[in-house]
C-alpha positions in Angstrom: 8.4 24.4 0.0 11.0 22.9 2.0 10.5 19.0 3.2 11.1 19.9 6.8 9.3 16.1 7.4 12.8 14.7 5.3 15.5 17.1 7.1 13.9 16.6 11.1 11.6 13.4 10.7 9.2 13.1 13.8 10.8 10.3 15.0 13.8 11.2 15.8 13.1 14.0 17.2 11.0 12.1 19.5 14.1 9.9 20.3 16.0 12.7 20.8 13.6 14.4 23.3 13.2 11.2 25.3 17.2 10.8 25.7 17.4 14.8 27.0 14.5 13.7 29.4 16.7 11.1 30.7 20.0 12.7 31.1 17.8 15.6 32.6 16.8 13.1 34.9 20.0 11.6 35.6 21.4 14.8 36.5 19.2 15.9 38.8 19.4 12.5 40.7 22.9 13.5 41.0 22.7 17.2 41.6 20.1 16.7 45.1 20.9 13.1 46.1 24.5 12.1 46.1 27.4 13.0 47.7 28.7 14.6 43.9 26.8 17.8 44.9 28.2 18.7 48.3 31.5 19.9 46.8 31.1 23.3 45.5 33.1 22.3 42.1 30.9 19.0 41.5 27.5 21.3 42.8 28.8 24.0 39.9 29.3 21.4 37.0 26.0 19.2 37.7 24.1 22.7 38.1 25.5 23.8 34.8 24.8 20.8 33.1 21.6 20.8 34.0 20.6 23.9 33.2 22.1 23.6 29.6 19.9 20.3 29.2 16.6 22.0 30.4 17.2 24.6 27.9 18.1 22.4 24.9 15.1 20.3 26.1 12.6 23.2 26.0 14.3 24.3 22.6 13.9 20.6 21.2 9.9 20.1 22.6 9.4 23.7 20.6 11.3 22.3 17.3 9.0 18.8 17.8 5.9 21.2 18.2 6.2 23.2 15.1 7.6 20.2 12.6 4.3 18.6 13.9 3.0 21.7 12.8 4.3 21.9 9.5 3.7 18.2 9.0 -0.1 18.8 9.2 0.4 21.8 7.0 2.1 19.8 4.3 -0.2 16.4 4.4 -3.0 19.2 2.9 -0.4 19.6 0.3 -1.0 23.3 0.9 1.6 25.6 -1.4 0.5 29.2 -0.1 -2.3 30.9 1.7 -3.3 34.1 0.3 -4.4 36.9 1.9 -6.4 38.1 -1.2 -6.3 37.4 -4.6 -5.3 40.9 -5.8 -1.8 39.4 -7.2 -1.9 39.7 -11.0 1.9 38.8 -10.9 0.7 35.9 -8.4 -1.9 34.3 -10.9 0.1 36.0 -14.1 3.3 33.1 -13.5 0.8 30.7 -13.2 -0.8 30.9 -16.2 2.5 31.9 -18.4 3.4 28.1 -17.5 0.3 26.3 -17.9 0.8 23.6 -20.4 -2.5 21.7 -20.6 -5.4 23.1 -19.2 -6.9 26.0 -17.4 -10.0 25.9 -15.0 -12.0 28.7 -13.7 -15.2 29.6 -11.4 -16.3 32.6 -10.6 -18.8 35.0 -10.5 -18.1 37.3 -13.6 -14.7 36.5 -14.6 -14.4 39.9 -15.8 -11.7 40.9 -14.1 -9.6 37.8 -14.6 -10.2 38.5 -18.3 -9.0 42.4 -17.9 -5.9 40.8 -15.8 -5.1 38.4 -18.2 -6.6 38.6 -21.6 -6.6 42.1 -22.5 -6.3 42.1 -26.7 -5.0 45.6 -27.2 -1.9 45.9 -29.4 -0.5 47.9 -27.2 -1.6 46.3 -23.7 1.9 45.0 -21.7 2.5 41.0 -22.5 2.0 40.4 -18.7 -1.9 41.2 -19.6 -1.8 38.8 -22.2 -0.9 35.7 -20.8 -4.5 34.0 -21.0 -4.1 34.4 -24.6 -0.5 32.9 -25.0 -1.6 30.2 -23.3 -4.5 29.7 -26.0 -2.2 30.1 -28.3 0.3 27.4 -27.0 -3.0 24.9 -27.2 -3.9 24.8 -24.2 -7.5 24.3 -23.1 -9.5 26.8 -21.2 -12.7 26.5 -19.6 -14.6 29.5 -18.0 -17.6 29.1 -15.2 -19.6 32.2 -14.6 -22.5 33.1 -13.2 -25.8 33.4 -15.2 -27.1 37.6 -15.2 -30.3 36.4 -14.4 -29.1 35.6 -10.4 -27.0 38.6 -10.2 -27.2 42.0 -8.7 -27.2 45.5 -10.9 -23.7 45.7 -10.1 -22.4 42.5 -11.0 -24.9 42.5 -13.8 -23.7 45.1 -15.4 -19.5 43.3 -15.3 -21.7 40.1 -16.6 -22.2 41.9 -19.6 -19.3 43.6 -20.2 -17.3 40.3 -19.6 -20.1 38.4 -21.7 -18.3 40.3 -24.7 -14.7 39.1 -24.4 -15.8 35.7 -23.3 -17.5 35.6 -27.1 -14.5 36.7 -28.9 -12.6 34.6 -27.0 -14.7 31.2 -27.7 -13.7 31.9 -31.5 -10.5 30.1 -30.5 -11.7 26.2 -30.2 -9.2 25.7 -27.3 -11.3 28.0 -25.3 -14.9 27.4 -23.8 -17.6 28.7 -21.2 -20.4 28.6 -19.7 -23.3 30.1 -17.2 -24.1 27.8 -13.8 -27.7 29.4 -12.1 -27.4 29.5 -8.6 -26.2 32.2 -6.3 -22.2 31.8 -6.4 -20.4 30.1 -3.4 -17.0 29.2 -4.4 -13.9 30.9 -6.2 -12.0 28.0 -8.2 -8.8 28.6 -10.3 -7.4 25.1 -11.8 -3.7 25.5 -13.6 -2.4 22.3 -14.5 -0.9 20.8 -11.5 -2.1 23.6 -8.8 -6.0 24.6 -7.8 -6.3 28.3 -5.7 -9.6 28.1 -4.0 -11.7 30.3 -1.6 -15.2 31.5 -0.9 -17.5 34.0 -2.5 -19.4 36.0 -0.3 -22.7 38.2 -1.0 -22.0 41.6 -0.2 -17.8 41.3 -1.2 -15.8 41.5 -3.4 -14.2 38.1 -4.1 -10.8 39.7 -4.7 -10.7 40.9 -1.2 -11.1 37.1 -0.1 -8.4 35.1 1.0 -8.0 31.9 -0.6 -5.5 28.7 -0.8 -3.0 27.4 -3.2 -3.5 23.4 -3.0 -1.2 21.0 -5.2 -4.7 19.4 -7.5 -3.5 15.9 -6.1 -4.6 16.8 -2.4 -7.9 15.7 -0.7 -9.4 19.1 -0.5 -8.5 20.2 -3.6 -10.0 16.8 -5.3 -13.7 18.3 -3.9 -13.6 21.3 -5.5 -12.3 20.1 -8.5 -14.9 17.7 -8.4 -17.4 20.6 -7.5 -16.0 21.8 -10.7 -16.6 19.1 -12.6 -20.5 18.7 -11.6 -21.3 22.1 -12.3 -19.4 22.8 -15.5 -21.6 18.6 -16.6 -24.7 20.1 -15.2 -24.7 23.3 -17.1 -27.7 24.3 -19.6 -26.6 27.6 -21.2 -23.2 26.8 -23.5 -21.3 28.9 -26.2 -22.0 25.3 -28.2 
């Protein structure tokens, strides 16, 4: 993301709005009280003038309004907001260039694991990327629901997702386990990023917006904290 704080710094465009303010100012002193404005050449100029500076001042107070904007947007350290989180290609990148450590929450995982971990010979390398990583050492943790707290539905992906989470913890770089609560947040840690959103009841979490935060930011620090506690506070392990 561009560093539009570096390029227009709040400052100065705060000087600069308070300097148009004052030649604004000056002009129309001398546009409606002096002598300058009763000839129709000196009326013309001053009127011109003045006009131009209202404009570039309106332009300038817009310009101030949405670098204050984007300021706020990039003190969250905020890379992307995602409408969904539908994007294999999205989540696919990510993952190709993890280098130390993958972090996930979620309810099954199952489709994450279908996106991403598919072992077929003949599955496209794009659906094996989870499994590169492994193989490039680097450490993945899973955090799933437990079937016991889950609907039919879900139940029934527990299961099927249960399977490929076994075969997977054959690899020692690779871990999960089962948290038993009803799920509440949607937590995907690569390295130096962290995509989080909610998990609601009665929807499917891929139809859920979410947010790409770099890990060092504030908000991101909670969940990764939230993380942290759960994965600590766990009873049911593949150890």
């Amino acid at each position: 993301m561009t560093d539009y704080k570096r390029m227009f710094p709040t400052k100065l465009i705060n000087i600069t709005f308070v300097v148009l303010v004052f030649i604004v100012s000056i002009l129309s002193y001398l546009l409606f009280f002096t002598d300058i404005s009763n000839s129709a050449k000196g009326s013309g100029i001053i009127s011109g003038l003045f006009t131009g500076f209202i404009i570039v001042s309106c332009q300038i107070w817009l310009s101030w309004y949405e670098f204050r904007k984007i300021d706020e947007y990039n003190e969250l350290k905020i890379k992307k907001i995602l409408s969904d989180r539908k994007d294999p290609v999205y989540y696919g990148d990510l993952i190709s260039k993890a280098k130390k450590e993958i972090k996930i929450q979620g309810v099954t995982a199952l489709s994450f694991l279908d996106d991403f971990a598919n072992e077929n010979p003949n599955a496209l390398e794009n659906k094996k990327v989870l499994l590169k990583a492994l193989e490039g050492k680097v450490k993945v943790q899973i955090l799933i629901a437990d079937k016991s707290i889950l609907d039919n539905r879900h139940k029934r992906k527990a299961e099927e997702a249960e399977n490929k989470l076994k075969q997977l913890s054959s690899n020692i770089n690779f871990e999960y386990k089962y948290y038993i609560h009803q799920p509440a947040h949607s937590i995907v840690i690569i390295d130096d990023g962290c995509i989080v959103g909610p998990i609601f009841p009665d929807v499917d979490s891929r139809d859920t917006p979410a947010i790409h935060l770099k890990r060092d930011s504030q908000l991101a620090k909670y969940y990764e904290a939230y993380f942290n506690n759960e994965w600590d506070g766990c009873t049911r392990t593949t150890n």
